[in-house]
N, C-alpha and C positions, 0 to 999 in steps of 0.2 A: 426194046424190052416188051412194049403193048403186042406186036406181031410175036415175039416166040413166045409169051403166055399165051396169046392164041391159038398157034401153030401146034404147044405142046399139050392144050386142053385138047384139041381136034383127036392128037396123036394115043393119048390115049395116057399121057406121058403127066399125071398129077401132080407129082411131086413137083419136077421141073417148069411144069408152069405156075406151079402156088410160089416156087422163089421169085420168079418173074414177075408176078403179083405183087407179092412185096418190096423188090426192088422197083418197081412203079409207082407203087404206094408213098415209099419214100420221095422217088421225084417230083410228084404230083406235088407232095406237100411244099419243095425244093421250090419248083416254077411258083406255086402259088402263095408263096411269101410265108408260108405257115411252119416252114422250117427252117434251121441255117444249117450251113455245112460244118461238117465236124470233120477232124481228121480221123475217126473211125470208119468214117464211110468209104472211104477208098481200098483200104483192104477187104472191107466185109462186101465191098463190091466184083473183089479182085477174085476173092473166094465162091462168090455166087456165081459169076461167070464162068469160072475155072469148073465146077459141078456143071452149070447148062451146055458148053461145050463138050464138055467128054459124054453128057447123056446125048444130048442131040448130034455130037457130031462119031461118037463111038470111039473117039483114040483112047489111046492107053487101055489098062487093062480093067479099068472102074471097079477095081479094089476098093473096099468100105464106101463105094460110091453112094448107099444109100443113107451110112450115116455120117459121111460129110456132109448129105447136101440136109439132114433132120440139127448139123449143127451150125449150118451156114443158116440155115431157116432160124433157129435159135437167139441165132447172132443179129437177126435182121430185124426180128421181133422185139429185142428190146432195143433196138434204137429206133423203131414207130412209138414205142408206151417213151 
């Protein structure tokens, strides 16, 4: 997750790496005991991935792809507050 928010800040590619961001954010807290695992985290994981693959890797046809990944960011933001 630290490499493709890097990867996607380099590229030029913001959005996609602020989810990255986020989903760092989250594990960071995960590894450092400051959070626990919830069962929302695995789909709103499943969905962030799902937007960083088709931006970075181009499949499909990235239909609403900017506002899946503004409600995959949505979804992720309030499980960090």
């Amino acid at each position: 997750v630290h490499q493709l928010k890097g990867a996607c800040g380099v590229l030029g590619m913001r959005r996609t790496s602020s989810l990255n961001a986020q989903m760092q954010k989250i594990l960071d807290r995960l590894f450092e005991g400051e959070g626990q695992w919830s069962s929302d985290l695995l789909p709103a994981f499943q969905a962030a991935f799902d937007v960083v693959l088709e931006a970075v890797g181009g499949r499909g046809t990235g239909a609403n792809l900017l506002e899946r990944a503004a409600a995959v960011e949505q979804q992720l933001a309030a499980l960090l507050s």
